[in-house]
N, C-alpha and C positions, 0 to 999 in steps of 0.2 A: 201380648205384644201391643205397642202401642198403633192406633191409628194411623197410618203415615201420610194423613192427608189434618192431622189433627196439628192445632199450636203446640201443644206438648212436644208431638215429634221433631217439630222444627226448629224448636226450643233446644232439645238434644241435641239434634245437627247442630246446632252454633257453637255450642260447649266443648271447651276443650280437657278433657278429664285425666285424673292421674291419681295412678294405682299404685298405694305403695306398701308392698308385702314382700315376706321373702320364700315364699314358698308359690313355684312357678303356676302349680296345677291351678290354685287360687286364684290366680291372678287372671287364666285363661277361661275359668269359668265366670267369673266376674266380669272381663270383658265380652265375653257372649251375651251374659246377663244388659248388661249395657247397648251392644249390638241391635238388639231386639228393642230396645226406646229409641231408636233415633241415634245414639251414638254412634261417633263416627272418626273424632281425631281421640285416640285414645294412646297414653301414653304410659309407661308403671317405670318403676324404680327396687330396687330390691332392699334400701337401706334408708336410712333416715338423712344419712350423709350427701349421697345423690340426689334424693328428691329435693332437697335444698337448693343443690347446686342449678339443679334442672329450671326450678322455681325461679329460680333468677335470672336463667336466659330466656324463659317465658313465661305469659303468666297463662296459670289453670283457672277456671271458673268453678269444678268443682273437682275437690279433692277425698278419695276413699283412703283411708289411712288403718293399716291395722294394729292394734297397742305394741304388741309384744314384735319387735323386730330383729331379734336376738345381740350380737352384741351392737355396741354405739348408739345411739339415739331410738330412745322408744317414741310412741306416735305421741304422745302428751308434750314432749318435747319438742318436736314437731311441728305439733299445730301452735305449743308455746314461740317458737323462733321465726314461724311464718307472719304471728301475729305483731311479733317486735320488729321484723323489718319491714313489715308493710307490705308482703305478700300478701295477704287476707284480706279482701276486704269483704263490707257489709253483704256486697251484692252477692258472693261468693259463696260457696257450699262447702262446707268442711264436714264428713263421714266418719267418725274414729266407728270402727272394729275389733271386733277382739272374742276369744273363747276366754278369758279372765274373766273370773266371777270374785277374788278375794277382795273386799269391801274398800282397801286403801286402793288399789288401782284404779276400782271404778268411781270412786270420787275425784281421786288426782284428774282422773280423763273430765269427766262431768266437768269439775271446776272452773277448767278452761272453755268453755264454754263452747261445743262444738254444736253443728245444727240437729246433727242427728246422733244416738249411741247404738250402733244394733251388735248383737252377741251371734255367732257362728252357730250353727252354719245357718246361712243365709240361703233363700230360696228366691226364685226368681217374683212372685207377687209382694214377699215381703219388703224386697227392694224398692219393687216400680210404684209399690202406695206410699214408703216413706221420701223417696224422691219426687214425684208426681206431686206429694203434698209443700215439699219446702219448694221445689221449683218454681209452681203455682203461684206461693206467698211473694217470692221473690222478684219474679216477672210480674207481678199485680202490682205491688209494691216499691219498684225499681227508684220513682223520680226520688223516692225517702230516702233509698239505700242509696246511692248517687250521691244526692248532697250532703249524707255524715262523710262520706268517705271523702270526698271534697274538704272537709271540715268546715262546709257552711252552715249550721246549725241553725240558723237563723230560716236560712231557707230550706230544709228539713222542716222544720215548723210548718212555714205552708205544706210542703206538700202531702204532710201528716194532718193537716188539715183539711185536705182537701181529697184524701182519701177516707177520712172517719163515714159522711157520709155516703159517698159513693161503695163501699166494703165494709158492709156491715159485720161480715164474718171475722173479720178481725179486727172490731174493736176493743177487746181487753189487752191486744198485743198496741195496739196504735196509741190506748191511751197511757198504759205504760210503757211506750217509748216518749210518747209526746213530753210526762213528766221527765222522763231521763235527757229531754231535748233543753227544757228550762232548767234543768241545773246546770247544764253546760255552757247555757249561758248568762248563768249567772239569777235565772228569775227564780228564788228560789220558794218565793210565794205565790207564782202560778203552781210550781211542782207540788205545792204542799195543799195550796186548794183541788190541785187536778185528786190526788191519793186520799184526801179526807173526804170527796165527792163520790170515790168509789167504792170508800167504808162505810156509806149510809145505806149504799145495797146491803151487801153482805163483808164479811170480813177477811179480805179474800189475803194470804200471805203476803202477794207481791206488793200492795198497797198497803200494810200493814210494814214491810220491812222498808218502805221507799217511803214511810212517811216519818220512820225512826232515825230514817239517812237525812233525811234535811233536816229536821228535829237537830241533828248533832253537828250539821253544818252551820245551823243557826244558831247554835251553842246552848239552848235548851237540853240541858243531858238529863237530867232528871226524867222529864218524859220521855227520852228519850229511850233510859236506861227503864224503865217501867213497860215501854211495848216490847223490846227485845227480850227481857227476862224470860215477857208470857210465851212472846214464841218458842224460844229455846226452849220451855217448858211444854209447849206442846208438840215441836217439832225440832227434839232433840238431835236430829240430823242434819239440820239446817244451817250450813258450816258458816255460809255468809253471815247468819245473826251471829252468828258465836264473835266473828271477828270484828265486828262494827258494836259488838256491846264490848268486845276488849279496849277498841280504840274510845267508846265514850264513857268507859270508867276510869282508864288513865287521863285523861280530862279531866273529869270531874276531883280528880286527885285519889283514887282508889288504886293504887297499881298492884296492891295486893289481888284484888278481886278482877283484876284485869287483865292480870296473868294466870289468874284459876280459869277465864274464859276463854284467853288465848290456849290455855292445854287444852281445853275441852277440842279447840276447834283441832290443832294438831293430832291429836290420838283419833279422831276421826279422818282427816287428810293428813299424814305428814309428809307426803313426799312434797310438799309446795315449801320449796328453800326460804323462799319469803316469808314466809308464816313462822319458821324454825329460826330465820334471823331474828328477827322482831321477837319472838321469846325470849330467843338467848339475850338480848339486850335486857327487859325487861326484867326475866330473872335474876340477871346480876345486878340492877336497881336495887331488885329485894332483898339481896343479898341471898340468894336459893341457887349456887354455887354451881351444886351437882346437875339443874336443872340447864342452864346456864349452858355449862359444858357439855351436856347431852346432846341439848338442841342445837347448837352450835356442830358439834361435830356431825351431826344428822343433814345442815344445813350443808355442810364439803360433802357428805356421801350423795346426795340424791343432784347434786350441782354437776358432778361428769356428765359431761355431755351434751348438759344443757347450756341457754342461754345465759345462767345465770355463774356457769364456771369461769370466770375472772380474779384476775390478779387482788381486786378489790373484796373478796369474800375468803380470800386467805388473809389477808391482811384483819380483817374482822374480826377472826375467829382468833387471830394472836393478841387482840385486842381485848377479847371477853378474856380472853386466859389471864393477861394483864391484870383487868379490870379484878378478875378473882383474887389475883396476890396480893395485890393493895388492900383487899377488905381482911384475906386470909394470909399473912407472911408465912403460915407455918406451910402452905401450898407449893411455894419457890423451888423448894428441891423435885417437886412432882411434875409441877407444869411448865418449868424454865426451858428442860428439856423439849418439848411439847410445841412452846413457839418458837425456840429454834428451829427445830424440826419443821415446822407449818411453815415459816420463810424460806428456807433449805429447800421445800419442796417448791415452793411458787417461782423460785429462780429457774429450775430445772424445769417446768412445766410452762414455764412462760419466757425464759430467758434473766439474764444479769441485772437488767433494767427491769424488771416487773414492782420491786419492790423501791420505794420513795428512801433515799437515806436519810431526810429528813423525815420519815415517817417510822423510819429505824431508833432514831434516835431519839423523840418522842419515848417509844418505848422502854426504849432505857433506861428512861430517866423515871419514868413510872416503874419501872423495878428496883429501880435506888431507892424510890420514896415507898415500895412494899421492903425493904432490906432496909430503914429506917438510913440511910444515910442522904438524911437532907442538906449537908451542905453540899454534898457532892452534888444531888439531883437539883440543888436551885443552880448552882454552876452551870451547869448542863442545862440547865431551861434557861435562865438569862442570856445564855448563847444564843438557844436556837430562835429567843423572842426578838434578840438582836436583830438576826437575819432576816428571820421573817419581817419586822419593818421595815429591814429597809428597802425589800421588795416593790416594786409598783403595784398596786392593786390589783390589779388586772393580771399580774402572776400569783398574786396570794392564794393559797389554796385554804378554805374557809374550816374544811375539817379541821387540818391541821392548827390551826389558828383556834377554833374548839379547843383542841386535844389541850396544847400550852395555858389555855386558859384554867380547865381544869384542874392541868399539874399546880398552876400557881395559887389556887384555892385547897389543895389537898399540903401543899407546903405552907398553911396560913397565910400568906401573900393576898389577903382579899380585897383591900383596896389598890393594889395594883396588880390585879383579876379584873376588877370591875372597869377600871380604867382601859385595862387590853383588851376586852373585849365590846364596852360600848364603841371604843373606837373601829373597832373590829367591822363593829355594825353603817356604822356611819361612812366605812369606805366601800362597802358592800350593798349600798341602796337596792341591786338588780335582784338581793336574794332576799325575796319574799318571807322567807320563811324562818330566814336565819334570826331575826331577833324575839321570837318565840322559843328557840331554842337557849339563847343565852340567858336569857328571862328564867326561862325553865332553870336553869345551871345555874344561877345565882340564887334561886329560891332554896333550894336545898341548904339545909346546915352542913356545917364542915367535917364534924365528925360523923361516922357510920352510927354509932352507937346512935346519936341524936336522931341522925336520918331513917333510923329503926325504928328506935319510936315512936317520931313523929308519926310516920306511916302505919302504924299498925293503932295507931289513935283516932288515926283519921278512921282506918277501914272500920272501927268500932263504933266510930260516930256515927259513920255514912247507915251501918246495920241498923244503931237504935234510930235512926232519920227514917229510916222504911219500913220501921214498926210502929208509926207516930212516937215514938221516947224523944220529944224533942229537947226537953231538960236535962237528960241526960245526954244526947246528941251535946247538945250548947257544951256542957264540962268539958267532954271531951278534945270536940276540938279546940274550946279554950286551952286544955293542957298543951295539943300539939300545937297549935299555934306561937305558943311559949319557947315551944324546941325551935320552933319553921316561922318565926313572924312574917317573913319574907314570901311565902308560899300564898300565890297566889289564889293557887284550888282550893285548898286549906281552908283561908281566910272565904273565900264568897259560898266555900260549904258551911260555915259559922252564920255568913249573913242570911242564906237561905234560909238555914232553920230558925235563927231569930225571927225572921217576917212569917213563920208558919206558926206562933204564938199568938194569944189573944190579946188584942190591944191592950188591954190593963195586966195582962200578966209581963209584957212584950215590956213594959214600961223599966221594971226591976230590974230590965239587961243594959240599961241606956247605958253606962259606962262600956257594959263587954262592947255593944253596939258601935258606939265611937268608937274605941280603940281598935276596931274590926277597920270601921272607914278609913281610921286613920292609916293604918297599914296598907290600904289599898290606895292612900289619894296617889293622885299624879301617873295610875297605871297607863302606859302608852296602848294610843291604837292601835298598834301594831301586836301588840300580845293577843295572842291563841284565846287567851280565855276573856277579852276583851266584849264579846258584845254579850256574855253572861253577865257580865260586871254590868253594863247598863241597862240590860234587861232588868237587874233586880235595883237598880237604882231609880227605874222610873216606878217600882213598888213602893219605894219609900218616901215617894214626896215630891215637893217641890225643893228643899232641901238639900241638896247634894254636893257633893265636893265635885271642885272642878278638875278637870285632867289634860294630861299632856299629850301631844302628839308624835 
C-alpha cells in the first residue's frame, strides 16, 4: 500500500480512473488493487462502446483497458479512437491488458502506443511499480506534457529544456522527445544534430530510426534507405523501420522494394487498416493483383468497429478492385460482382447518401475503359470533367478531380490530363500535397506494360547502385528512363549514380548526364522529390539548370 501521507498517494486521489473489462470479478479486484494507492473516483465500463461514450462526458486521467472485450470494439481500438478524438492526452495514462499472447495482437496493442502493456493476471506490487513508475515520469514531467497537448511545441521545447538538467533520470526519454519536438516544428537540423549526438555514445535504435526519419524528411533516401536496412536486419521486428524504409523506397522510385517492406511490416502487424490500405495501393501500382486484393479486403475485415470503418474505405477497396480490371480485363467477371457488392453494402451500413454518385460514376467509366469501350468511357469522363469545372473550388473534391485525371491519361487524352490537372493544382493552392501527387501521376507512362518495366529497371538499378555496379546501375536506368523520361525518381536515381563515378570516368556519361538534367529542368518546388533534386545539384557544380516555382 501506498503511503498515504506520500505525493504518490495524492497523486491517486486526484485521478480519476476507468476500468474497462468485461468480466465483473476483474474489475472488482482491480478496483481494490487501485483502492490501496490512493484511488478514489474510480469508474469501469464493460465494453468498448460505453467507455467511449463515458469518455466524453468526462475526462479520465488514467485509463486500464483490457484487449479482448468480446464482441464490438477491442482495447486497441479503443485506445485507437480515444486518441483520434482527443480524449488522450500526453499527460494521461493509458494501461492495455490482456491474457493474449498471439504475436499479431500484441503488436496491434504495442503499436498504438500505450504507457504500459501488462499480461494477466496481474497482482497487486506488479501494478503499484508499473503505475508508481509512469505516474512519477508524468507528474515530474507535467509543464512538457502540457504544452504538446496544447500544441505549443515551441514551448515544450523550453520546458524539455529545462527539465534535461533538473531530471537526469530521464534524459534519453527527454532528448528523444526534445528531437521529436524539432521536427514538429519544422527544425529539422536540430532533430538531426540532437540523434547524430546520441549516436556517438552508442548506437542506441531510437536514435538510429529518428535519424533515418529526418534523413527521409530531408529527402536524403539513400542514407536513409542504408540505416533502416541495417535495422531491420538486426531487429526484424521493428515494425516502425519496416514502414519508414517502405515509405523512403517508394521515394526513391523502388516501389517494388517498397512493397516487399511494406509486407514485411504487415505479416508482423496486420491488423493496422492503415498499413493494409497503403499496400493494397501500392500492390496494385505493381501490378501484384492478388496482393492488392488481399490486403485490401483485410483492410474492411479488421476496420469494424474501428475508427477507421467509414464510408471512405469501402469506397477504396472498390477502387483497388477497379484499379485491378483496368490492368487485368480478364478479372471483370470476377470482381464487378465484388464492387457492386462493397457499394451495396456501404449504403446499408451507412445509409443512401454514404456513397458520392459522382464518385460512382468515376467508377464506371474506369470499367468501360478495363471493357475496352473507350468511346463510351471518354463520353462519360467528358461529362463528369464538365461538371466538375464548373464547380467553385471550394466544392471541388480534389480526389475526385485525381480519379478524372487518371481516366483521361489511361484514354490517351494526355495533354488534356495535363491541362486538368495543373489546373486542378492552381485552384487548390491550400493542398500542400496535392501537386506532388499529380507530378507523381504524370510521371508514369501510359501503358502498364511500360509502367512494368520501367519499374522493375529501376528496382534493378537501385540493387546494382548498392553493390557499388554503378555502370551497370547508369544502363539501367538509362533503359527505364527511355520507358519513364518524365519520372522524376527515375531520372535523380540516374543522376546519383552518375556523381558516384570517378571524375574521368564520370566524363563518358556527359550526354547520359545532360539529357538526365534535361529531363529534370524546371521541376517545381513544390514536388516531393524536390530538395533531392537540389541536394544533388549543389554536387555538381556551379553549373545548374534553373527551375520553377
Amino acid at each position: 500500500m501506498t503511503n498515504p501521507f506520500s505525493v504518490l498517494f495524492k497523486a491517486y486521489q486526484r485521478k480519476r480512473f476507468l476500468i474497462i473489462d468485461d468480466f465483473d470479478s476483474f474489475v472488482f479486484s482491480l478496483k481494490q488493487m487501485l483502492r490501496r494507492l490512493g484511488a478514489e473516483q474510480l469508474d469501469s465500463a464493460s465494453n468498448g462502446e460505453k467507455a467511449l461514450d463515458m469518455a466524453l462526458q468526462r475526462h479520465y486521467d488514467v485509463v486500464l483497458c483490457d484487449y479482448n472485450l468480446g464482441d464490438g470494439k477491442n482495447g486497441q481500438q479503443v485506445l485507437e479512437e480515444l486518441k483520434h478524438r482527443g480524449l488522450l492526452r500526453h499527460q494521461d495514462i493509458f494501461i492495455m491488458i490482456s491474457a493474449e499472447a498471439a504475436r499479431d495482437w500484441v503488436f496491434a496493442a504495442i503499436e498504438n502506443a500505450p504507457d504500459e502493456y501488462l499480461t494477466k493476471p496481474i497482482t497487486q506490487s506488479i501494478l503499484q511499480n508499473r503505475l508508481d513508475r509512469i505516474l512519477t515520469r508524468k507528474e515530474t514531467l507535467r509543464p512538457m506534457y502540457a504544452a504538446m497537448d496544447a500544441g505549443d511545441f515551441s514551448k515544450a521545447l523550453i520546458a524539455c529544456d529545462q527539465a534535461l538538467p533538473a531530471h537526469p533520470e530521464y534524459r534519453p526519454l527527454l532528448i528523444k522527445t526534445k528531437a521529436y519536438l524539432y521536427q514538429q516544428v519544422g527544425d529539422l537540423a536540430s532533430a538531426r544534430a540532437l540523434y547524430e549526438a546520441a549516436l556517438k555514445h552508442r548506437p542506441v535504435q531510437w536514435a538510429r530510426f529518428g535519424l533515418a526519419r529526418v534523413l527521409v524528411q530531408a529527402g536524403e533516401l539513400p542514407r536513409a534507405i542504408e540505416i533502416l536496412q541495417l535495422l531491420v536486419a538486426e531487429y526484424p521486428t521493428m515494425i516502425q523501420a519496416w514502414d519508414l524504409l517502405a515509405e523512403a523506397l517508394k521515394a526513391s522510385g523502388d516501389s517494388m522494394a517498397a512493397e516487399e517492406a511494406l509486407r514485411q511490416a504487415a505479416n508482423l502487424s496486420p491488423r493496422s487498416v492503415q498499413r493494409q490500405q497503403k499496400l493494397a495501393k501500392l500492390a496494385e501500382t505493381n501490378d501484384h493483383p492478388d496482393t492488392a486484393i488481399g490486403a485490401s479486403q483485410l483492410a474492411l475485415r479488421y476496420a469494424e468497429n474501428s475508427v477507421h470503418d467509414t464510408p471512405s474505405l469501402y469506397l477504396g477497396h472498390a477502387q483497388i478492385l477497379s484499379g485491378v480490371c483496368e490492368s487485368h480485363p480478364d478479372q471483370l467477371n470476377r470482381l464487378g460482382p465484388e464492387i457492386r457488392t462493397t457499394l451495396q453494402n456501404c449504403r446499408q451500413r451507412f445509409g443512401p447518401a454514404a456513397i458520392d454518385p459522382f464518385d460512382e460514376a468515376i467508377m464506371e467509366a474506369r470499367l468501360l475503359i478495363a471493357e475496352g469501350k473507350s468511346d463510351e468511357a471518354m463520353e462519360k469522363v467528358q461529362g463528369l470533367k464538365s461538371r466538375f469545372s464548373a464547380l467553385p473550388s471550394g466544392q471541388q473534391n480534389t480526389e475526385q478531380g485525381l480519379a478524372l485525371g487518371r481516366c483521361l491519361l489511361m484514354l490517351n487524352a494526355h495533354k488534356e490530363a495535363e491541362a486538368f490537372l495543373y489546373r486542378l493544382v492552381q485552384d487548390h493552392p491550400e493542398e500542400a500535397g496535392l501537386p506532388a501527387r499529380v507530378e507523381e501521376l504524370l510521371d508514369e507512362p501510359l501503358s502498364l506494360q511500360a509502367r512494368m518495366k520501367a519499374r522493375e529497371l529501376n528496382s534493378q538499378g537501385i540493387r546494382c547502385y548498392d553493390k557499388a555496379l554503378y555502370e551497370d546501375a547508369i544502363r539501367l536506368f538509362t533503359e527505364a528512363a527511355e520507358l519513364a523520361p518524365r519520372h522524376v525518381a527515375l531520372n535523380l536515381n540516374l543522376l546519383q549514380t552518375l556523381l558516384r563515378l570517378d571524375p574521368s570516368r564520370r566524363k563518358q556519361y556527359r550526354a547520359t548526364e545532360a539529357a538526365c538534367l534535361e529531363r529534370l529542368k524546371g521541376l517545381s518546388s513544390r514536388h516531393r522529390q524536390y530538395r533531392r533534386y537540389r541536394h544533388l545539384l549543389g554536387r555538381l557544380g556551379p553549373e545548374i539548370p534553373q527551375e520553377s516555382s
